[in-house]
N, C-alpha and C positions, 0 to 999 in steps of 0.2 A: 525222728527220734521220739520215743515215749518217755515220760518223766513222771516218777514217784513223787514229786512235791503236786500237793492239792492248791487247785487253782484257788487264789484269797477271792473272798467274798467283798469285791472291791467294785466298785462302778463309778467312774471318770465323771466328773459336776454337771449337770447336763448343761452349765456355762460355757465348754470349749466345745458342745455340740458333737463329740467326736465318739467312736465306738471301741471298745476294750477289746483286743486279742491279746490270746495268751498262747506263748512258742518254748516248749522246754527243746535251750541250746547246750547244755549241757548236761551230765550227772548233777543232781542237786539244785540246777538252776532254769527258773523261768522267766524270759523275757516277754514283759508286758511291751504290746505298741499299739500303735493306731494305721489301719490301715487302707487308700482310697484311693482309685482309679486302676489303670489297666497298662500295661505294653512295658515300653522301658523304663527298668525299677531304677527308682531315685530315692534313695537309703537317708534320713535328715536326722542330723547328729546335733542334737542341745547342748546350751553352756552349761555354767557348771555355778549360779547364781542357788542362795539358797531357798530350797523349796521348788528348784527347779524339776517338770518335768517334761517329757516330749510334749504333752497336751498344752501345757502351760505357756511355750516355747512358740510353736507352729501353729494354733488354731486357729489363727487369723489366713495362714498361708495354705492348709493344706487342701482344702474345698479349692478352690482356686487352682491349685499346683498343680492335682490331680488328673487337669484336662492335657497335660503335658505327657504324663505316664502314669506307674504302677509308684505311686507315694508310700515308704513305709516310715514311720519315724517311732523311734524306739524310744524306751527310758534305758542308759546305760547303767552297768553293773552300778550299783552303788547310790543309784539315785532313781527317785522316784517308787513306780510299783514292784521292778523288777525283782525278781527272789533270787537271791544268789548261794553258793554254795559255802559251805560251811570251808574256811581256810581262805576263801577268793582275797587276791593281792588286786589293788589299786595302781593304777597311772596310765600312762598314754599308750604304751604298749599292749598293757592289759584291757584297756575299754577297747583298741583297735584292735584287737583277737578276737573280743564280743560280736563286734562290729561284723567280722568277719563268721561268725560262729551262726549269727543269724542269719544271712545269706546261703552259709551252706544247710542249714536246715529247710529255709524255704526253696532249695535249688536253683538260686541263682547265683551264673557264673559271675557275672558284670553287672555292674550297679555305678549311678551317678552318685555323689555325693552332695547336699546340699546340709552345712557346718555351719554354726553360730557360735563363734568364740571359744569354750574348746573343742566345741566339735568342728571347727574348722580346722586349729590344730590338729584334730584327729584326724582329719580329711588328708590332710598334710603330711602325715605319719602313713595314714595306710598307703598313700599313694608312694613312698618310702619303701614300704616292708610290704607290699602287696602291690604291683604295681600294674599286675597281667587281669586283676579282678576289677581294676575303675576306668570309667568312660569317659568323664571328668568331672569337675570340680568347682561349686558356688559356694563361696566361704567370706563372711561376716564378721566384721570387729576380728579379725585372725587372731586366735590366744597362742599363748607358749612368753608375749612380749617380759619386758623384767620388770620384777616388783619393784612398780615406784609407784607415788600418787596415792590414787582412787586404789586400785591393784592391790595396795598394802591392808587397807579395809575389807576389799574382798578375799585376803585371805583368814581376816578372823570375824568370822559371821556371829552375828546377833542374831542368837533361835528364840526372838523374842517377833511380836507384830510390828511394834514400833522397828525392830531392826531389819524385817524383811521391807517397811515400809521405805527406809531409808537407802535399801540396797536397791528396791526398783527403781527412783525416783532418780537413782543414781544414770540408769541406763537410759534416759529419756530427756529431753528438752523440756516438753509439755508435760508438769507432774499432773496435769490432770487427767490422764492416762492410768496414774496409779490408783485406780477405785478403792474404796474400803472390800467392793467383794473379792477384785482380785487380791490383796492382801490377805485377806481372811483365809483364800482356795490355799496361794501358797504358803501362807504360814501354816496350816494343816498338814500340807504335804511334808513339812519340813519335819513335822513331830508323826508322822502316822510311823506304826510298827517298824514299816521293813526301812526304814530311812535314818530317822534319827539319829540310832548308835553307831554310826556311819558316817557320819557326817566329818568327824573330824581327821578318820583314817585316808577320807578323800581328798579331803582340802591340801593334807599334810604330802600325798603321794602327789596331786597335781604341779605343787608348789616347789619340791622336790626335782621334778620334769626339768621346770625350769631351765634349772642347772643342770641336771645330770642327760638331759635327753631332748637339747635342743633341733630343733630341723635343720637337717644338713643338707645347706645352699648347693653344697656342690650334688648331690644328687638333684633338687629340683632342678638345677638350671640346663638340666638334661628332659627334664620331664617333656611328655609330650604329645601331653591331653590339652582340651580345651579347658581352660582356668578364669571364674570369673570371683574377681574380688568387689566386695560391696565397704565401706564404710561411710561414717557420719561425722563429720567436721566436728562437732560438739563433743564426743565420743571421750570421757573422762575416765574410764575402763582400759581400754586400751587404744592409745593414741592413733590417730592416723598414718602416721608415721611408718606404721607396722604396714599396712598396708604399700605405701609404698616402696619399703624394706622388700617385701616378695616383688612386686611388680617390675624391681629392677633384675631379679635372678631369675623370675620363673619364665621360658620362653613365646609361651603362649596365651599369656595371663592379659588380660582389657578390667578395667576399672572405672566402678561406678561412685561417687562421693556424691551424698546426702548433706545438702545443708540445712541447718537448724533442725541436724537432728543426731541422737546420743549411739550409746550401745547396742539400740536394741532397734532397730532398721525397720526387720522385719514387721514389728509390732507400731513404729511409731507412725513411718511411712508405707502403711502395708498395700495400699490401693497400688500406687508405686511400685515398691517391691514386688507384689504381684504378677504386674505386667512387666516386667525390667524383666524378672528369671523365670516369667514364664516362656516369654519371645527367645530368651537367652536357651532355654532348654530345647523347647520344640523348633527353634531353626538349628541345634546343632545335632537332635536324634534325628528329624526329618535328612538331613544332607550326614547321617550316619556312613 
């Protein structure tokens, strides 16, 4: 597909070390991602934390991940670089049609999923409404759970530093993790152009989700992909719990729990992590 929208004059922090593509998925809209290695494509869907974007999300994972297969990890509509179209509607539905929209641009039938909070939800959804297009599925802190807690903060965001400060520190055990640079990256991200005025159409459609478009058990517990759930005992975002909420319904799901560590797995315990979903990936493409 060719696209009338001009690629932004944008270049990713050379902090997440990662390289800028740009994919027009639809009329009006271009999806920014990052993309690294080769074979079987593994699609990595970010949360929905403010200022979040794929770069922000994965850098620590995707160098790494990529000896697995063809890593693609996107900023979804509405967050991050991605340019959307003028009218685009928000929520789980809608970012899993994105989801899907980029895959058929780059001509891929099937793709792995690896989801961090709502992009595990989403994971969770497409495997739902798409089910003939996933291979399987590594999904982190699993979002969609009900606003209680921490949860109730994260749905009304401080677009200030101190509040992006306060929101990372949230996902992590060790707040020494939360640098002054990484606050500064994503509190930018959080005000740059295509983001900003956006932000609270998203929060409001996620939140929304909730309720109106919960995961329906009775379809996953038919599902019949390999499923790996990761969570962190400290995990003040979304409770463990949730985790093992799916692990009782989904039929092929093994679970890994992180101690003395928060929401954000990937980044706290990423050496770990790492090796957990890389081993998890390349022994289940290899015995494909």
């Amino acid at each position: 597909m060719t696209s009338t929208v001009e690629i932004p004059a944008y270049r990713t922090d050379s902090f997440f070390g990662l390289e800028d593509k740009w994919l027009a998925t639809a009329e009006g809209e271009l999806t920014h991602y990052h993309e690294l290695g080769h074979g079987t494509p593994i699609l990595f869907l970010h949360g929905s934390g403010t200022g979040v974007t794929a770069a922000a999300n994965w850098w620590l994972n995707l160098p790494e991940l990529s000896k697995s297969g063809r890593c693609i990890a996107i900023d979804s509509i509405g967050y991050g670089q991605t340019v959307v179209a003028a009218g685009t509607e928000y929520g789980i539905r809608e970012w899993v049609r994105h989801a899907v929209r980029v895959l058929d641009a780059l001509g891929i039938e099937k793709t792995w999923i690896v989801g961090n909070s709502l992009g595990g939800w989403l994971a969770f959804q497409f495997a739902i409404d798409f089910p003939d297009r996933l291979l399987g599925v590594v999904s982190m802190g699993t979002g969609g759970a009900k606003l209680t807690g921490a949860l109730k903060g994260h749905s009304n965001p401080d677009l200030s530093e101190e509040g992006v400060r306060n929101t990372l520190e949230q996902f992590v055990v060790d707040k020494t993790l939360v640098t002054d640079e990484l606050v500064a990256l994503r509190y930018a991200s959080a005000l740059n152009d295509t983001a900003s005025d956006r932000l609270a159409d998203v929060v409001a459609a996620r939140d929304r989700d909730r309720t109106e478009l919960p995961l329906d058990f009775e379809v996953l517990a038919r599902l019949d992909i390999p499923v790996l759930l990761i969570h962190g005992v400290q995990d003040v975002v979304i409770p463990v719990s949730r985790t093992w909420e799916l692990l009782q319904v989904i039929p092929n799901a093994d679970a890994h729990i992180f101690s003395q560590c928060g929401h954000w797995s990937q980044v706290e315990r990423a050496e770990e992590f790492n090796e957990l979903v890389g081993r998890y990936l390349s022994g289940h493409i290899a015995g494909k």
